[in-house]
C-alpha positions, 0 to 999 in steps of 0.5 A, spaced: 323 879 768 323 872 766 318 869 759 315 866 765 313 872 769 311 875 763 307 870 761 303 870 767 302 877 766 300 878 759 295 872 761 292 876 766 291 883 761 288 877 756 283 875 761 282 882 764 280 886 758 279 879 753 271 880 755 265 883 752 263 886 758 270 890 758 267 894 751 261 895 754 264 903 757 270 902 752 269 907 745 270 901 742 264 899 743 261 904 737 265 900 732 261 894 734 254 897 734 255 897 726 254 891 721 257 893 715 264 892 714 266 899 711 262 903 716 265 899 722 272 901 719 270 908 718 268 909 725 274 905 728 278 910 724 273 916 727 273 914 734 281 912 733 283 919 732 277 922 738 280 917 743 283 921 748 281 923 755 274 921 758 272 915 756 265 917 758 265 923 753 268 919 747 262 915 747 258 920 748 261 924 741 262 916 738 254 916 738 253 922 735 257 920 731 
């Protein structure tokens, strides 16, 4: 892959997933419902280490969180 096959390909991957509408159904839209900054970095932790499988239940265990 040439430097410039591969930017065209990261550049696609950035306006793909570089959205707010791309959180929306991602865990890491739990971080971004907090304000402070010691809560959103213990909760990203939180949701890192929860991160595997259905999307759906990863948020749904975030939220109860």
């Amino acid at each position: 892959m040439t430097k410039k096959e591969l930017k065209e390909k990261l550049d696609f991957f950035v306006d793909k997933y570089n959205t707010s509408n791309f959180i929306i159904n991602d865990p890491i839209s739990i971080p971004h419902k907090f304000t402070k900054k010691e809560d959103i970095e213990i909760i990203g932790l939180i949701m890192a280490t929860i991160s595997w499988g259905n999307r759906t239940s990863i948020i749904n265990n975030g939220i109860h969180l």
